[in-house]
C-alpha positions in Angstrom: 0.0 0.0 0.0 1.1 3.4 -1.2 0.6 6.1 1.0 -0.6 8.0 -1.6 -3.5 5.2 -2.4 -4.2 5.3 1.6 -5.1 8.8 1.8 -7.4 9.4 -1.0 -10.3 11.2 -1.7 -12.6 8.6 -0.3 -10.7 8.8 3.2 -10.3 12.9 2.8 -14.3 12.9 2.6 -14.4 10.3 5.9 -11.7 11.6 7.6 -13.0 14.7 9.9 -15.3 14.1 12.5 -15.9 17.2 14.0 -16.6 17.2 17.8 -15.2 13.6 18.1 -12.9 11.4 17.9 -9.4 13.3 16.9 -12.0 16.2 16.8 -13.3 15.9 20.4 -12.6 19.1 22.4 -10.8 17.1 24.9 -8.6 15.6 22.6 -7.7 18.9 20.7 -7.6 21.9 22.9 -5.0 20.5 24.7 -3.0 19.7 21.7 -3.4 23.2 20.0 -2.7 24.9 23.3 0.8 23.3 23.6 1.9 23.7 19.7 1.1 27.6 20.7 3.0 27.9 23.2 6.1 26.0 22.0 6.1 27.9 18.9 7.1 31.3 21.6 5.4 33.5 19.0 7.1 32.6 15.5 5.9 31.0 13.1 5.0 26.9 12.3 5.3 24.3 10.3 3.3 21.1 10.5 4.4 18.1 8.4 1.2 16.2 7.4 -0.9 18.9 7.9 -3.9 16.4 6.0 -7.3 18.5 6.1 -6.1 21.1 9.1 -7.4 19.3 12.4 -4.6 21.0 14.3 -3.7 23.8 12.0 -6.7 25.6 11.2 -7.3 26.0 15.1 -4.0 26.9 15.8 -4.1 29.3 13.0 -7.0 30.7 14.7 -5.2 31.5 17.9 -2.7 33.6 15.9 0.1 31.5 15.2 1.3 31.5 11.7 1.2 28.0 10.0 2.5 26.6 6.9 2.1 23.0 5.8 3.3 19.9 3.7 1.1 17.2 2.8 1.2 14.7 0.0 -2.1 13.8 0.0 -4.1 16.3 -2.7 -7.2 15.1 -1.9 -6.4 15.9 2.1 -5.5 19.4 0.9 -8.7 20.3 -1.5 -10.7 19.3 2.2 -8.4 21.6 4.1 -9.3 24.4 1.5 -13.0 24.6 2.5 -11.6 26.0 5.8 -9.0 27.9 5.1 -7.6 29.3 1.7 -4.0 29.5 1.1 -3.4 32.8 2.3 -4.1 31.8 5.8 -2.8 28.3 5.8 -0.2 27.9 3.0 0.3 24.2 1.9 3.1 22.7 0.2 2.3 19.7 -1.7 5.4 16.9 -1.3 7.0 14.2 1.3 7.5 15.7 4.1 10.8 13.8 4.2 11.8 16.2 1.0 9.8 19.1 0.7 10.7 22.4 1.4 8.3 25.3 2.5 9.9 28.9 2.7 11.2 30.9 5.2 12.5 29.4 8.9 10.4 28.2 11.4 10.0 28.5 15.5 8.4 25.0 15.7 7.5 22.0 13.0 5.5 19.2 14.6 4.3 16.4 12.9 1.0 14.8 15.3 -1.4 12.0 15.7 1.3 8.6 15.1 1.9 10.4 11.4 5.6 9.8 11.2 5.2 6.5 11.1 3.4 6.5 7.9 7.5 6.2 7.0 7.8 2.4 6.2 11.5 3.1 6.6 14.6 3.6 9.2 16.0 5.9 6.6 12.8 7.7 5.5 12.0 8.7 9.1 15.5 9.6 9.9 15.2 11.8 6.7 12.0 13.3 7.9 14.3 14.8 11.4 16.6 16.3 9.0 14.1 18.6 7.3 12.5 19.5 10.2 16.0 20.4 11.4 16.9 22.2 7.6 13.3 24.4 8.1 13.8 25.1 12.1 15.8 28.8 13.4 18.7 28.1 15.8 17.1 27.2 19.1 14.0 25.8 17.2 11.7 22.6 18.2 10.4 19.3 16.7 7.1 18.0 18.4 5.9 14.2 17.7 3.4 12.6 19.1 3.6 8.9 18.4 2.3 5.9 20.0 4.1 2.7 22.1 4.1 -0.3 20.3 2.2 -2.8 22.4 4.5 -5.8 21.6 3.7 -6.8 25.1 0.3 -8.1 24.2 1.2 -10.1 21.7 1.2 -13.8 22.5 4.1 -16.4 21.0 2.9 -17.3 17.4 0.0 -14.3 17.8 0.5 -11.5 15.4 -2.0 -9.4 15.8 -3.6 -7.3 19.1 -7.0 -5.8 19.3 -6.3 -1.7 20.4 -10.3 -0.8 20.3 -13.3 -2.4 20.5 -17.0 -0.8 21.0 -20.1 -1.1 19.1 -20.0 -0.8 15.5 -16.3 -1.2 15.6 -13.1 -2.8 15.6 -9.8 -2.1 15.2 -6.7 -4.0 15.5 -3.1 -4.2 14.5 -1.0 -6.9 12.5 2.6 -6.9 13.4 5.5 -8.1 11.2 8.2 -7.8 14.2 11.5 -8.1 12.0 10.8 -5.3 9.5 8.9 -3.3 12.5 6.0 -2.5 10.5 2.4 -2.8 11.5 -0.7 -2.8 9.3 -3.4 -0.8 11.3 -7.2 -2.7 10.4 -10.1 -0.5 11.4 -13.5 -2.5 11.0 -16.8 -0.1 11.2 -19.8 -2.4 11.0 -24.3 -2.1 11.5 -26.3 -5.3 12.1 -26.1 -6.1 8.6 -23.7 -8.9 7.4 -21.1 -6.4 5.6 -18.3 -4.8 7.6 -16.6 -1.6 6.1 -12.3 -1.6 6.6 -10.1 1.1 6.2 -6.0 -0.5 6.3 -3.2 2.1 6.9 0.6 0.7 7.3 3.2 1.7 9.8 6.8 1.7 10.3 6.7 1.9 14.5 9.6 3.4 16.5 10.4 3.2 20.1 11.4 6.4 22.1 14.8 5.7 22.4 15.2 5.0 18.2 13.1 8.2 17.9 15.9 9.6 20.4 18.8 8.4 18.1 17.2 9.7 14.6 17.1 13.2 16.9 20.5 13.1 17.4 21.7 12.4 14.2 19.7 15.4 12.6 21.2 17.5 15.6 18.3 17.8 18.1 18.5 17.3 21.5 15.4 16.1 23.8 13.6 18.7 25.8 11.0 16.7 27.4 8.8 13.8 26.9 5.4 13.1 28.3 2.3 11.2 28.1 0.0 13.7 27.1 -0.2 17.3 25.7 -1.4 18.1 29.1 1.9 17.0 30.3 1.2 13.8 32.2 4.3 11.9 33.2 5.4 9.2 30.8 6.0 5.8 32.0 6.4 2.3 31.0 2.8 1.8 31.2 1.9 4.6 28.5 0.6 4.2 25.3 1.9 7.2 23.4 4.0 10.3 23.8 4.7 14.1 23.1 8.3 14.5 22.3 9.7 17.8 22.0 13.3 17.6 20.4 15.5 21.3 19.9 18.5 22.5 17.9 21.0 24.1 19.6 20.6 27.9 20.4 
């Protein structure tokens, strides 16, 4: 799977669900709160920007945003809320493509790095972050823990969610480190509807390495963007990696 086949216009059309979900105000006011105030007043960049969950209220607050995204059909959806005056996108990989100008902050949110089915491709995606950022500037991800843990010997898959009218679970493929995310919306009827999406997952400390080799340094880590602790019993993080001053 391409991620250009993944994110098409199908998936643009299904993907906001305003007031829930990733949409829920619990889920993004926290979220948008923090990118403001890393970005100190300067201006951001958000890699992935897909149909502006994060950016167009963030843009709203004041902050100036810019984006890369390589899905167009994501892009024509973020156009119906803001035109590219206030939110200019830059169609590319975000492992590549170049926006102008410097940035304060580029963040990248919601597990999206991993869309990078490779080591080298994600390693690649620090180093532009690093090529856009001022001196002193910061990387944000927010990426989940792989849940190896649950998986049995000889079991590769895990159920993450389960409620009514839906399932979702993950396949693993533990050499290559890539997971294939399967996300089953169903009614009483006999047919299911699945949506697939492949990942290359990374644990902190690789995510910590690829830092380093574009230059960054880690500022702080926790569970949440309201700044719980992390531990070894949480299921994502916010990373927040900066260049030297």
């Amino acid at each position: 799977m391409r991620q250009e086949d993944v994110w098409d216009a199908e998936t643009a059309r299904r993907y906001d669900t305003p007031g829930t979900g990733m949409f829920a105000p619990e889920v993004l006011e926290p979220t948008v709160g923090r990118l403001a105030e890393l970005a100190g007043g300067g201006r951001a960049l958000e890699f992935a920007i897909g149909t502006g969950r994060v950016a167009v209220p963030l843009a709203e607050r004041g902050v100036s945003v810019t984006g890369i995204e390589l899905s167009l059909p994501m892009i024509d959806r973020l156009r119906t809320k803001a035109d590219e005056e206030t939110i200019p996108v830059i169609a590319g990989d975000m492992t590549t493509a170049v926006a102008p100008g410097t940035y304060t902050l580029v963040y990248l949110v919601y597990n999206t790095i991993s869309n990078l089915l490779t080591q080298a491709g994600q390693v690649a995606c620090f180093r532009n972050a690093a090529r856009h950022l001022a001196p002193g500037g910061r990387f944000v991800i927010e990426l989940w823990v792989p849940e190896l843990r649950k998986l049995p010997p000889g079991q590769r898959a895990t159920v993450f969610h389960s409620e009514d009218g839906y399932i979702g679970l993950d396949t693993y493929d533990v050499l290559a480190q890539h997971v294939v995310s399967h996300h089953f919306e169903f009614d009483d009827g006999r047919q299911a509807r699945l949506f697939r999406s492949p990942h290359r997952y990374i644990w902190p400390a690789e995510l910590d390495l690829m830092a380093q080799l574009a230059g960054f340094e880690l500022e702080s880590r926790h569970a949440d963007w309201s700044g719980a602790a992390f531990t070894a019993e949480s299921r994502s993080h916010v990373s927040v990696y900066r260049l030297p001053g």
